[in-house]
PDB file of N, CA, C, O and CB in Angstrom:
ATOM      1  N   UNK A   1      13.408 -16.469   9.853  1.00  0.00           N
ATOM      2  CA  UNK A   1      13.587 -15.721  11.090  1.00  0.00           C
ATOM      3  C   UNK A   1      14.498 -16.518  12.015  1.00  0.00           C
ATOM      4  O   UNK A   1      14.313 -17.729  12.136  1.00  0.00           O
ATOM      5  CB  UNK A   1      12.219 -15.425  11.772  1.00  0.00           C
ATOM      6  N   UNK A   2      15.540 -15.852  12.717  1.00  0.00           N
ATOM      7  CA  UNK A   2      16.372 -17.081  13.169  1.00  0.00           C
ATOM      8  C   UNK A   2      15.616 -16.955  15.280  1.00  0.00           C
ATOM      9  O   UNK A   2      15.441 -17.869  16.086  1.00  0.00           O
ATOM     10  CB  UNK A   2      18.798 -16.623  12.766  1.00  0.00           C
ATOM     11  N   UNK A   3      15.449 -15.865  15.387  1.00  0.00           N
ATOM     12  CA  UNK A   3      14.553 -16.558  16.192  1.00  0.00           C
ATOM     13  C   UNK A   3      13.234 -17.098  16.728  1.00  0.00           C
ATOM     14  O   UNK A   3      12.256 -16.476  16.314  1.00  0.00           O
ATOM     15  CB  UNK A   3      14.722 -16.321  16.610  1.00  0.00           C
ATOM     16  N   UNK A   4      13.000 -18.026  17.485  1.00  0.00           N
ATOM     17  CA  UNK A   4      11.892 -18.762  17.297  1.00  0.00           C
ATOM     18  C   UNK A   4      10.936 -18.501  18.799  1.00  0.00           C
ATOM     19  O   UNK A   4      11.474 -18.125  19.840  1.00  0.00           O
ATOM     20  CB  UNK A   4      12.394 -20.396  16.955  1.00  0.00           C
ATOM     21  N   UNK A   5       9.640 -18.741  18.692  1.00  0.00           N
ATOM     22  CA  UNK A   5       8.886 -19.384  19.997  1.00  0.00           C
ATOM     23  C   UNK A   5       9.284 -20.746  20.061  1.00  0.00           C
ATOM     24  O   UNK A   5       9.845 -21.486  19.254  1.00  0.00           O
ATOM     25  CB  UNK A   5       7.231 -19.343  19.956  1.00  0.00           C
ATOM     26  N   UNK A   6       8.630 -20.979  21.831  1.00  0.00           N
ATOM     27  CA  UNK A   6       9.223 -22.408  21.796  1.00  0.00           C
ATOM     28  C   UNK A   6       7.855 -23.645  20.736  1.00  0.00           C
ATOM     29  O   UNK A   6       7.827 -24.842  20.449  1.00  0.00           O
ATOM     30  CB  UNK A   6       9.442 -22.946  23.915  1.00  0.00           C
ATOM     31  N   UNK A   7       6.892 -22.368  20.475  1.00  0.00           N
ATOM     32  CA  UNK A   7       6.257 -23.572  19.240  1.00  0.00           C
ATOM     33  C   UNK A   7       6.191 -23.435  18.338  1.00  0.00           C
ATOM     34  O   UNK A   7       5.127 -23.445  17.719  1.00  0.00           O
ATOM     35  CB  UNK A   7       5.201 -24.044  19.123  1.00  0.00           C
ATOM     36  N   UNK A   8       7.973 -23.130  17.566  1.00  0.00           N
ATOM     37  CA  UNK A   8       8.822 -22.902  16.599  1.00  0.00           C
ATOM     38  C   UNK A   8       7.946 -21.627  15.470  1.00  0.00           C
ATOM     39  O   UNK A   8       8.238 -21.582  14.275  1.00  0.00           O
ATOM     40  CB  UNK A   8       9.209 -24.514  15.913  1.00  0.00           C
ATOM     41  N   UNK A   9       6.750 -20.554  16.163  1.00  0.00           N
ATOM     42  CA  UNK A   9       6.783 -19.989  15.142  1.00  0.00           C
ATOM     43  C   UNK A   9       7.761 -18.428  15.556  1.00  0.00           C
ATOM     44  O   UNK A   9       8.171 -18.145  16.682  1.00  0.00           O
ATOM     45  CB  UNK A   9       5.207 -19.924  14.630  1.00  0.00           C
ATOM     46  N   UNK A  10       7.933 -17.672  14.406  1.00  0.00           N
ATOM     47  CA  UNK A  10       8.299 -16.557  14.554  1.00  0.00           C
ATOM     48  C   UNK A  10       8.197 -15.222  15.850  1.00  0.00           C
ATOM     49  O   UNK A  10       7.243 -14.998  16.595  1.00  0.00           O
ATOM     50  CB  UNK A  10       7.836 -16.360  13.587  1.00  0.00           C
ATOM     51  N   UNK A  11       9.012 -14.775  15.806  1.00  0.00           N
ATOM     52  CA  UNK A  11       8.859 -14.195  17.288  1.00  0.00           C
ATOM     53  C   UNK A  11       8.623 -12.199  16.219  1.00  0.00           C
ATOM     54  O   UNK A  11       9.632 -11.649  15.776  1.00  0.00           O
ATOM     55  CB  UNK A  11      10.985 -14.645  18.805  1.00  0.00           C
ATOM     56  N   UNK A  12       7.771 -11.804  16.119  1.00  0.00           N
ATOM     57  CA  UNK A  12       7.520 -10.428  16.067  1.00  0.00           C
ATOM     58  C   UNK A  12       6.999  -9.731  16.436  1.00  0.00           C
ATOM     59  O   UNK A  12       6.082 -10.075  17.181  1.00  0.00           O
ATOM     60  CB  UNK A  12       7.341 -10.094  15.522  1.00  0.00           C
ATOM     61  N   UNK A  13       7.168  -8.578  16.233  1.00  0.00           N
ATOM     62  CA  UNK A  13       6.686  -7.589  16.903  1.00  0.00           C
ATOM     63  C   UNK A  13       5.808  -6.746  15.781  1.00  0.00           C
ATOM     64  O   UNK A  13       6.233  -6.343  14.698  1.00  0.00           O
ATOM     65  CB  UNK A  13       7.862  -6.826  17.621  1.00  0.00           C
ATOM     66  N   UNK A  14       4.164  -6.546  16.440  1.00  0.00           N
ATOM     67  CA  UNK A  14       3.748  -5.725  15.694  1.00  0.00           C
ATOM     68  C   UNK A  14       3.529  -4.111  15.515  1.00  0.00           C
ATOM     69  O   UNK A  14       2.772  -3.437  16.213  1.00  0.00           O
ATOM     70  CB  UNK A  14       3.015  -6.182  15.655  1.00  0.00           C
ATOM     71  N   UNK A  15       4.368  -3.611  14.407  1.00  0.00           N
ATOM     72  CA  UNK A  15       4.288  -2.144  14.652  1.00  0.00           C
ATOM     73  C   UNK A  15       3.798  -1.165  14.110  1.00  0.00           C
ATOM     74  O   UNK A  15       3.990  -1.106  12.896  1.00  0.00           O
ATOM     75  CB  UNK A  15       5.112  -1.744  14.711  1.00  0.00           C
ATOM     76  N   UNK A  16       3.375  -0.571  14.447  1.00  0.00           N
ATOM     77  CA  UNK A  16       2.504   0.910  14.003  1.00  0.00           C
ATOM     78  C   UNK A  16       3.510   1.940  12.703  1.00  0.00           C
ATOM     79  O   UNK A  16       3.527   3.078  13.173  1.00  0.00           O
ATOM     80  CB  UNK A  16       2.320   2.113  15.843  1.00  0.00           C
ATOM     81  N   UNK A  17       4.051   1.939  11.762  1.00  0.00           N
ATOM     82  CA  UNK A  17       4.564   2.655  10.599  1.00  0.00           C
ATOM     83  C   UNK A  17       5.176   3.448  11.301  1.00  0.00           C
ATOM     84  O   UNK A  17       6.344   3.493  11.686  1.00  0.00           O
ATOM     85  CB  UNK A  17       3.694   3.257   9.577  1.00  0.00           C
ATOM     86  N   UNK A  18       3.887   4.386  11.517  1.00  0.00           N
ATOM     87  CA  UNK A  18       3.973   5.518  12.181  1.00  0.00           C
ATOM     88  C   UNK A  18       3.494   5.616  13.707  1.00  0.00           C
ATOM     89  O   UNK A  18       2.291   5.430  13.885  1.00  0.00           O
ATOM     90  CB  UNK A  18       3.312   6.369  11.412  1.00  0.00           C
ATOM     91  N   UNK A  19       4.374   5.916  14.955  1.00  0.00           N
ATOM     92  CA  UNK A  19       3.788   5.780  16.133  1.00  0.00           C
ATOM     93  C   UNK A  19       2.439   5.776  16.474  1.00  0.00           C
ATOM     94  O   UNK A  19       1.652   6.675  16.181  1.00  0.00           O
ATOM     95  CB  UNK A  19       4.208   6.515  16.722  1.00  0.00           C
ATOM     96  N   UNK A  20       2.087   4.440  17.292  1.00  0.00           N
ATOM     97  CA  UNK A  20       0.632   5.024  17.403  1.00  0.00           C
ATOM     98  C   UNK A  20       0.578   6.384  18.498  1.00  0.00           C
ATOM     99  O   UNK A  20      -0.351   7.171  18.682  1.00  0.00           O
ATOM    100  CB  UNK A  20      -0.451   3.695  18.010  1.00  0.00           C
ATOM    101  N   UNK A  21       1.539   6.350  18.950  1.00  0.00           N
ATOM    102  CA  UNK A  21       1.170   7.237  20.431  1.00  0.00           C
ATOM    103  C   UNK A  21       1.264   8.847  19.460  1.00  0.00           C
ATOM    104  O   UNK A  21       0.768   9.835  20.002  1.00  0.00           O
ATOM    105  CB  UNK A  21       2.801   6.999  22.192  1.00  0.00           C
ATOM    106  N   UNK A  22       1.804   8.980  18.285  1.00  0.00           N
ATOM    107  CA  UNK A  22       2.063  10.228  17.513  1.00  0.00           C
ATOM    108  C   UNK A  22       1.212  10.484  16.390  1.00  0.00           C
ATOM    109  O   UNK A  22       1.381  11.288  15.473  1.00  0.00           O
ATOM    110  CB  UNK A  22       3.371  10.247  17.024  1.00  0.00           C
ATOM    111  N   UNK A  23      -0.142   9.328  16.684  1.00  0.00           N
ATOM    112  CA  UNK A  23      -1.158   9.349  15.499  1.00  0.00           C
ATOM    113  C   UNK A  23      -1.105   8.550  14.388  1.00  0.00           C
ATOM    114  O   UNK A  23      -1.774   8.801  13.387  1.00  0.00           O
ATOM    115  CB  UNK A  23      -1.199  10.488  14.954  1.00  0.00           C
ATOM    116  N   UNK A  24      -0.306   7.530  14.482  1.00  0.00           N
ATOM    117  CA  UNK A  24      -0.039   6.483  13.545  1.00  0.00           C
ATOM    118  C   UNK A  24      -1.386   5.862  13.413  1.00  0.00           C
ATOM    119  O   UNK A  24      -1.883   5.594  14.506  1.00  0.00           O
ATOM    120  CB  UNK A  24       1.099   5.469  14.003  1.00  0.00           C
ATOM    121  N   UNK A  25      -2.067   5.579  12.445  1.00  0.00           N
ATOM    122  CA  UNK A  25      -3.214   4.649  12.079  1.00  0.00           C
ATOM    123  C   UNK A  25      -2.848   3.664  12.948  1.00  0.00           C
ATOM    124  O   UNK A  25      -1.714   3.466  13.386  1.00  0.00           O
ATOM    125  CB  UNK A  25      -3.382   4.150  10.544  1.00  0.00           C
ATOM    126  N   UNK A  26      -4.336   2.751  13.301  1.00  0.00           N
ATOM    127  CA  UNK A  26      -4.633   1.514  13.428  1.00  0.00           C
ATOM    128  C   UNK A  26      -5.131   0.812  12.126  1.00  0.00           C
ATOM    129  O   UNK A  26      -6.277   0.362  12.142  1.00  0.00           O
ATOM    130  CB  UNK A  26      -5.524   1.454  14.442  1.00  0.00           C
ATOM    131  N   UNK A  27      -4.324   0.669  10.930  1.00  0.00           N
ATOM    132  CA  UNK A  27      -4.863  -0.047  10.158  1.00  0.00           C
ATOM    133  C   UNK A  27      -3.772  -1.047   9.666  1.00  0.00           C
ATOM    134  O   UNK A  27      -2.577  -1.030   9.961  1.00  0.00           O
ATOM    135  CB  UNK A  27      -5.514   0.734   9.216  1.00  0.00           C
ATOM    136  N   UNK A  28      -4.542  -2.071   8.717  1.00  0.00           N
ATOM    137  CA  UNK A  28      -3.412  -2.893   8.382  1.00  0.00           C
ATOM    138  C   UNK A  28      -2.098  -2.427   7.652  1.00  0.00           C
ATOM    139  O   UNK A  28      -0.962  -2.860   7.845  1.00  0.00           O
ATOM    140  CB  UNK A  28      -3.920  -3.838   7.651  1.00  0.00           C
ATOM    141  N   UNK A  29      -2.600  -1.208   6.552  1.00  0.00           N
ATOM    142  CA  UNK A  29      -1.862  -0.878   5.660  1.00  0.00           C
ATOM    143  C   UNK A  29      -0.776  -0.001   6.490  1.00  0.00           C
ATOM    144  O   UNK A  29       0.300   0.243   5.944  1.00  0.00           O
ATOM    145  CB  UNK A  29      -2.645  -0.243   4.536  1.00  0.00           C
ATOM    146  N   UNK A  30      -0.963   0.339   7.420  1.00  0.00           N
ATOM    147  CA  UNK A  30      -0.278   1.310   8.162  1.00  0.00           C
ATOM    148  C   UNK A  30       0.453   0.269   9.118  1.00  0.00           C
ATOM    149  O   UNK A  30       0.903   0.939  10.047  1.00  0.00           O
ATOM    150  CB  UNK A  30      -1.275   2.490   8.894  1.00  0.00           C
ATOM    151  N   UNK A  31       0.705  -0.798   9.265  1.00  0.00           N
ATOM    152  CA  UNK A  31       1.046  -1.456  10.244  1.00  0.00           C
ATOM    153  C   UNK A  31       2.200  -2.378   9.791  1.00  0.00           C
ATOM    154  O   UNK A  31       2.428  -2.253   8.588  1.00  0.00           O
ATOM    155  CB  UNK A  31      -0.083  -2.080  10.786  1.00  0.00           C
ATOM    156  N   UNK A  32       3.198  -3.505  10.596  1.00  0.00           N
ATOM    157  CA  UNK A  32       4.109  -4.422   9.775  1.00  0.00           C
ATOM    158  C   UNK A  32       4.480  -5.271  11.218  1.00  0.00           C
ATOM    159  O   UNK A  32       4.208  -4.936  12.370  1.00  0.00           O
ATOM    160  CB  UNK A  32       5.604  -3.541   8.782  1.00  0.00           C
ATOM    161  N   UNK A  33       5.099  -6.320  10.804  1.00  0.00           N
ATOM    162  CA  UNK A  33       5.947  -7.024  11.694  1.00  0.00           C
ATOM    163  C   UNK A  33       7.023  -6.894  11.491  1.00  0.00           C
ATOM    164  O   UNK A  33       7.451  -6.820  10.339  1.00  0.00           O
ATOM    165  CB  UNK A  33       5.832  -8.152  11.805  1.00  0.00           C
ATOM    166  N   UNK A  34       7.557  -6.847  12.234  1.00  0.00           N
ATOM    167  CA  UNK A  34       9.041  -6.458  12.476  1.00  0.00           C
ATOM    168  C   UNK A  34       9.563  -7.867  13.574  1.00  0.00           C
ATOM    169  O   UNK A  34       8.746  -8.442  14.294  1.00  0.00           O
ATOM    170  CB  UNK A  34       9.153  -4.599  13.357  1.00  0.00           C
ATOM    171  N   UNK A  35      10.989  -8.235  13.521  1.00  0.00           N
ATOM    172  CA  UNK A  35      11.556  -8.685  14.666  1.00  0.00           C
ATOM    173  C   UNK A  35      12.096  -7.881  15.465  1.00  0.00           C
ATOM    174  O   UNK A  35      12.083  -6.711  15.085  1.00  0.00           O
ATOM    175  CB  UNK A  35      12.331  -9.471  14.476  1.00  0.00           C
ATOM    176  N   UNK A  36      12.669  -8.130  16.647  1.00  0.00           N
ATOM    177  CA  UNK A  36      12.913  -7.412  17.615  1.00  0.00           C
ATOM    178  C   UNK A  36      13.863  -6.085  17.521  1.00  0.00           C
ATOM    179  O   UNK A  36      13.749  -5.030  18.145  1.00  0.00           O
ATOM    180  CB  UNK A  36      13.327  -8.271  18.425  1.00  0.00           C
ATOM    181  N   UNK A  37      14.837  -6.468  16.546  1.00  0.00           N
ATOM    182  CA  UNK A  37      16.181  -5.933  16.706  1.00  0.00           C
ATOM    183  C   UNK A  37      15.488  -4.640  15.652  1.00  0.00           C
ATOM    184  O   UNK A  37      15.545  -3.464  16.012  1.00  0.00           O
ATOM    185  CB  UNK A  37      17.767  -7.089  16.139  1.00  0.00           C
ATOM    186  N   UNK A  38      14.833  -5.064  14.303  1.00  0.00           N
ATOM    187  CA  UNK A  38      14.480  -4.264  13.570  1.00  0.00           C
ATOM    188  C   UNK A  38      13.718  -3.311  14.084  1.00  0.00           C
ATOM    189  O   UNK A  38      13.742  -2.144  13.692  1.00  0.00           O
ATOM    190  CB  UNK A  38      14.046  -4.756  12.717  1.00  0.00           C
ATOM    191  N   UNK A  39      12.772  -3.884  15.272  1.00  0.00           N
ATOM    192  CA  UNK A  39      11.742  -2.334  15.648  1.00  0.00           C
ATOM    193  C   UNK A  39      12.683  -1.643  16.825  1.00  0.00           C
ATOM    194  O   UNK A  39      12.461  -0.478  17.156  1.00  0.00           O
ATOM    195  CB  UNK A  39       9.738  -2.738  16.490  1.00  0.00           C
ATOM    196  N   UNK A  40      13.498  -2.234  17.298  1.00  0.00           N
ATOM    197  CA  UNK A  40      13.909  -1.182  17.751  1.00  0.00           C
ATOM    198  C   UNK A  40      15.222  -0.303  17.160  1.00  0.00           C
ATOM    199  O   UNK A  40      15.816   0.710  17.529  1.00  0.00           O
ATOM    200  CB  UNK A  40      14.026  -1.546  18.922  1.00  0.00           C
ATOM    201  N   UNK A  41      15.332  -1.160  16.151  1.00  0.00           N
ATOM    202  CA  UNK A  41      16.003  -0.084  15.075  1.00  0.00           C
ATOM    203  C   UNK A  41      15.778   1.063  14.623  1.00  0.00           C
ATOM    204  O   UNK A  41      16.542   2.022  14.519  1.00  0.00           O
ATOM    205  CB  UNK A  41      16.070  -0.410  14.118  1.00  0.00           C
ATOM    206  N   UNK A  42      14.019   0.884  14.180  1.00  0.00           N
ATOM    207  CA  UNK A  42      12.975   1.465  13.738  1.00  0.00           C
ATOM    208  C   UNK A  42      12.709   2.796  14.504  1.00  0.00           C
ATOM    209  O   UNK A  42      12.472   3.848  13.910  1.00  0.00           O
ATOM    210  CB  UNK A  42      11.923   0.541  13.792  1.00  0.00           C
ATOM    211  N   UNK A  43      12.766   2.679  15.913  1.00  0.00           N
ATOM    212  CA  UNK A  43      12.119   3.489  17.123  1.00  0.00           C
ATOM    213  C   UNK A  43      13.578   3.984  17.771  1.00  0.00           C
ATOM    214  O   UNK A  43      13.559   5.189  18.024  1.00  0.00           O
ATOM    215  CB  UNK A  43      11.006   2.408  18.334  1.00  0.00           C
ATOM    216  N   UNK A  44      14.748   3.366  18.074  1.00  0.00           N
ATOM    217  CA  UNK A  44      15.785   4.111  18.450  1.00  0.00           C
ATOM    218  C   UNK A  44      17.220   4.023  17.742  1.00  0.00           C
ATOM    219  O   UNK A  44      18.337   3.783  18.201  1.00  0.00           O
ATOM    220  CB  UNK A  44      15.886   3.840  19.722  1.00  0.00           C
ATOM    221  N   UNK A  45      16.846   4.259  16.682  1.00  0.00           N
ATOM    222  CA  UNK A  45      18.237   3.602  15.752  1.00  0.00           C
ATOM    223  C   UNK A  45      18.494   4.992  15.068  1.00  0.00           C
ATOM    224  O   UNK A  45      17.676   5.895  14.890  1.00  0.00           O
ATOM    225  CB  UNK A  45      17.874   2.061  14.369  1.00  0.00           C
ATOM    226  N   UNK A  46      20.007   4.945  14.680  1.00  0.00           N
ATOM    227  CA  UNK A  46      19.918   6.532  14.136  1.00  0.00           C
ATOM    228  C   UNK A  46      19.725   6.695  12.200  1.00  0.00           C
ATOM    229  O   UNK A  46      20.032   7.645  11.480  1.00  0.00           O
ATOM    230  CB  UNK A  46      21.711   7.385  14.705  1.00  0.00           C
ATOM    231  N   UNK A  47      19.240   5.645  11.918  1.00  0.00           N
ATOM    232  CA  UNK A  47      18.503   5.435  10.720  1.00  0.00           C
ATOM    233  C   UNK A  47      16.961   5.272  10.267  1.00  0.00           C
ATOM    234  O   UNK A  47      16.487   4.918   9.187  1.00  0.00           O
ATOM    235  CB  UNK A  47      18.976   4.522  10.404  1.00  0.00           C
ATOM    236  N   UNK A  48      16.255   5.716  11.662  1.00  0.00           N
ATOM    237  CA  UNK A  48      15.267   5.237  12.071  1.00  0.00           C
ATOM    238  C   UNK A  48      14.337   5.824  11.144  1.00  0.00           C
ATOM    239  O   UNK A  48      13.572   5.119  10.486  1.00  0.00           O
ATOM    240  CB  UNK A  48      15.090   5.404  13.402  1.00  0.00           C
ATOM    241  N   UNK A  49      14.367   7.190  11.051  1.00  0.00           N
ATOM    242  CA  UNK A  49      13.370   7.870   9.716  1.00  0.00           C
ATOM    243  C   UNK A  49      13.898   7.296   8.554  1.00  0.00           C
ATOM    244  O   UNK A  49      12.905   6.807   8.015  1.00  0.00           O
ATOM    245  CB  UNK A  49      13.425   9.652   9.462  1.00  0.00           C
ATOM    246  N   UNK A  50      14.875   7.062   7.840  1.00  0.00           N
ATOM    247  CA  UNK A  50      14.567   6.335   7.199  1.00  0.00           C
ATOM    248  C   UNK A  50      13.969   5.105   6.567  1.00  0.00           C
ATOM    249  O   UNK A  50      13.297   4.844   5.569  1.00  0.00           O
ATOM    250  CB  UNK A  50      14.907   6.477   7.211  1.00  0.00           C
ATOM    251  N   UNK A  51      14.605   4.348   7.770  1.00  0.00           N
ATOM    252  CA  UNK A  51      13.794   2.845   7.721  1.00  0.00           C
ATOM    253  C   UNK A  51      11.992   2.886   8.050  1.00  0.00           C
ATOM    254  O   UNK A  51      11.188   2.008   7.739  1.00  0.00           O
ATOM    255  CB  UNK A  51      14.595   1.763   9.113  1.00  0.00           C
ATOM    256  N   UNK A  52      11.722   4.103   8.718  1.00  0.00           N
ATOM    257  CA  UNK A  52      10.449   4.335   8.627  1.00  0.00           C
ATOM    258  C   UNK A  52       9.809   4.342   7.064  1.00  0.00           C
ATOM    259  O   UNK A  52       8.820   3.680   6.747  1.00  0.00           O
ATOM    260  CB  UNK A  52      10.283   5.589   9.340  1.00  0.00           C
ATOM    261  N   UNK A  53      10.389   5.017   6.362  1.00  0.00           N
ATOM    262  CA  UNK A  53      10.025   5.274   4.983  1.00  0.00           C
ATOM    263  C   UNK A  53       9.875   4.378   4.665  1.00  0.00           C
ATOM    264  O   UNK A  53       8.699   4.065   4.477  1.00  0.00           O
ATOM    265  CB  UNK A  53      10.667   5.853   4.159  1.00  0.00           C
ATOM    266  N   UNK A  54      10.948   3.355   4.388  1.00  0.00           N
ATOM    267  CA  UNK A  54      11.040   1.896   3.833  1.00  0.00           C
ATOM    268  C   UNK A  54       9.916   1.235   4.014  1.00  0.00           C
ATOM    269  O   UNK A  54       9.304   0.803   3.038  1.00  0.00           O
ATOM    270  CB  UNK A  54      12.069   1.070   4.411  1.00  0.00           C
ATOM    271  N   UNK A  55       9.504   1.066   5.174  1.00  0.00           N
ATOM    272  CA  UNK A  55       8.314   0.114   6.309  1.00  0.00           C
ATOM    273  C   UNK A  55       7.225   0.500   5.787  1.00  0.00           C
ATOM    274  O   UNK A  55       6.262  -0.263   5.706  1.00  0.00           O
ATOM    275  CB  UNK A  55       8.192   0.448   8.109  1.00  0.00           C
ATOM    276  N   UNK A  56       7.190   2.028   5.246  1.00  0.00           N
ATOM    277  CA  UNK A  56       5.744   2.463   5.161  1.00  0.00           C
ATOM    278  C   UNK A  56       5.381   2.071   3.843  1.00  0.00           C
ATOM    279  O   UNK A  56       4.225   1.707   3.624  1.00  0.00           O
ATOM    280  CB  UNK A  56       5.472   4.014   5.403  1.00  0.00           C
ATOM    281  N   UNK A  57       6.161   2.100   3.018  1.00  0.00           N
ATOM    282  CA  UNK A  57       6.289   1.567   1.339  1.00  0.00           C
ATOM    283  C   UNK A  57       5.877   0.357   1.518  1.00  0.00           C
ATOM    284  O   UNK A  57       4.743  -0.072   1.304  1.00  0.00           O
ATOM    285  CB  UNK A  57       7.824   1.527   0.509  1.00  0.00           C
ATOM    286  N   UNK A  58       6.973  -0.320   1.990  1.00  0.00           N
ATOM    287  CA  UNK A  58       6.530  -1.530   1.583  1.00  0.00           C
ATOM    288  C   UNK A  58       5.130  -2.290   2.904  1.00  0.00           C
ATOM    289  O   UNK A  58       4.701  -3.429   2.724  1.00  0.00           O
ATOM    290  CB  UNK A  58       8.146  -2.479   1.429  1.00  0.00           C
ATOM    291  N   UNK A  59       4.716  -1.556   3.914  1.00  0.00           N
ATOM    292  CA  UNK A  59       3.801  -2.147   4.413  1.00  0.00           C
ATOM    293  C   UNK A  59       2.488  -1.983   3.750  1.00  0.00           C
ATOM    294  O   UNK A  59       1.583  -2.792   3.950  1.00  0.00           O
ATOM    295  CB  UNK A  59       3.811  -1.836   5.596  1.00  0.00           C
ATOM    296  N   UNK A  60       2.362  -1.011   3.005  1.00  0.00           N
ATOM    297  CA  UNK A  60       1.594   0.099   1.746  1.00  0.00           C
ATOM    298  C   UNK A  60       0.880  -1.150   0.987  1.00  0.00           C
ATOM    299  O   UNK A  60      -0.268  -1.551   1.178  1.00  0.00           O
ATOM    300  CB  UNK A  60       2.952   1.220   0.421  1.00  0.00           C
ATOM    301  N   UNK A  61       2.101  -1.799  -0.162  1.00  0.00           N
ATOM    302  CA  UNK A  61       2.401  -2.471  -0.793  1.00  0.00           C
ATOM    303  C   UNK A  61       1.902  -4.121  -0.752  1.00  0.00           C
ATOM    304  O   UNK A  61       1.180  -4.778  -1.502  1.00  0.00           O
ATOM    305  CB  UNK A  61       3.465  -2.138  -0.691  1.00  0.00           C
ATOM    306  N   UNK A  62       2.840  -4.535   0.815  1.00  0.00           N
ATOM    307  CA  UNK A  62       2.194  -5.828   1.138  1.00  0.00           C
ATOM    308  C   UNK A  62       0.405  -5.883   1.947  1.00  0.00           C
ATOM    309  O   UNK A  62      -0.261  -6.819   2.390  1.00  0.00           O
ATOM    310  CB  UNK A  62       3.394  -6.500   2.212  1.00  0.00           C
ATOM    311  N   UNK A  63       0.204  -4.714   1.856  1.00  0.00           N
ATOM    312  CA  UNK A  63      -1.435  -5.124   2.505  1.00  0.00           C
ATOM    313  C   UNK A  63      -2.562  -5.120   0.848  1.00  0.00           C
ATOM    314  O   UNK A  63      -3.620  -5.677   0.555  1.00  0.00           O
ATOM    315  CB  UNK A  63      -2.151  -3.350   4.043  1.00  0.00           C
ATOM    316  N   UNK A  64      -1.658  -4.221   0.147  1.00  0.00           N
ATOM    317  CA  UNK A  64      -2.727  -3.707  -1.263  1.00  0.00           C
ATOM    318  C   UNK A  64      -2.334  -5.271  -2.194  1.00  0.00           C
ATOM    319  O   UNK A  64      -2.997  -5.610  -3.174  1.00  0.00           O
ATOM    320  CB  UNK A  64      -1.983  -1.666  -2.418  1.00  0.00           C
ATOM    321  N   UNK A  65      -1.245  -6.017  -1.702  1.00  0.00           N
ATOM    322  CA  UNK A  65      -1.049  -7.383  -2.814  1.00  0.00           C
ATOM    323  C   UNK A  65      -1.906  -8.195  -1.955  1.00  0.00           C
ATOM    324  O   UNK A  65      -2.412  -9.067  -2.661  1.00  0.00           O
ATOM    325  CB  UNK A  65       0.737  -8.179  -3.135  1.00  0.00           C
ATOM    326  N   UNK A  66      -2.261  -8.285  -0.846  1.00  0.00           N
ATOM    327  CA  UNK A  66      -3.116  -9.043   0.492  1.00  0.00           C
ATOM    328  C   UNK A  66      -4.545  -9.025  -0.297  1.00  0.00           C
ATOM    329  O   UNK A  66      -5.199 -10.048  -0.501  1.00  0.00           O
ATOM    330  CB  UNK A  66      -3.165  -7.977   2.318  1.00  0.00           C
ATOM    331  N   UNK A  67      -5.000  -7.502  -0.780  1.00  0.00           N
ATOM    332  CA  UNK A  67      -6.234  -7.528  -0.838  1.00  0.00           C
ATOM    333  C   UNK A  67      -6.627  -7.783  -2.200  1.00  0.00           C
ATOM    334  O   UNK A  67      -7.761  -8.149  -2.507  1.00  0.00           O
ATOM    335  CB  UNK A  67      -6.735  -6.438  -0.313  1.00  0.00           C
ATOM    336  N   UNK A  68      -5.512  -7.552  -3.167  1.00  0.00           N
ATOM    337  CA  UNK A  68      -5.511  -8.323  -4.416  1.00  0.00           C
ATOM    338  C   UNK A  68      -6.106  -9.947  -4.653  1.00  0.00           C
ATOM    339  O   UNK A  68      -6.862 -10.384  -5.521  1.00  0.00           O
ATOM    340  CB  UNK A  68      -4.113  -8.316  -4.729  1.00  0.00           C
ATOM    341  N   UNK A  69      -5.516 -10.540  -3.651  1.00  0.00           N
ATOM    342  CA  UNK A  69      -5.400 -12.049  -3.467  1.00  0.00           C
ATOM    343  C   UNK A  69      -6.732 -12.533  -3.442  1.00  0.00           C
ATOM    344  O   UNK A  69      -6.992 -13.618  -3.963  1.00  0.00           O
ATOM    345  CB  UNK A  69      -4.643 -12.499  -2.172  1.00  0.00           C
ATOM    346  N   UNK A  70      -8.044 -11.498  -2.614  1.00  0.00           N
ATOM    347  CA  UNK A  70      -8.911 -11.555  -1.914  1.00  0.00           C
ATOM    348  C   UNK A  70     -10.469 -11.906  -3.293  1.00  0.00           C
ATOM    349  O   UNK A  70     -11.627 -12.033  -2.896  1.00  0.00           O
ATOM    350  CB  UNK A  70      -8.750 -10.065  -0.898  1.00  0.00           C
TER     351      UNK A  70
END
């Protein structure tokens, strides 16, 4: 991540897949970090449904290999 806090960890943002304000789950699988530039890519970018798709796959994905681990 090239940018940092000043106690060098990652600076993200956590986001809802799918809006929460539009009924997006509160769950993990439904959820991702994003950096800054990406969520608001995500939310006002004119690729934004797509990259939604993407996010939702793979946030899908990285919570079901999470609970694998478990």
């Amino acid at each position: 991540m090239p940018y940092r806090s000043k106690a060098g960890d990652p600076l993200l943002h956590v986001d809802h897949v799918d809006g929460h304000a539009s009924g997006g789950r509160d769950y993990p699988d439904s959820m991702i970090a994003l950096c800054a530039t990406c969520h608001d890519n995500k939310t006002r970018g004119m690729e934004a449904a797509a990259l939604t798709e993407l996010l939702r796959v793979e946030a899908l994905r990285r919570h079901q290999a999470l609970m694998r681990k478990r």
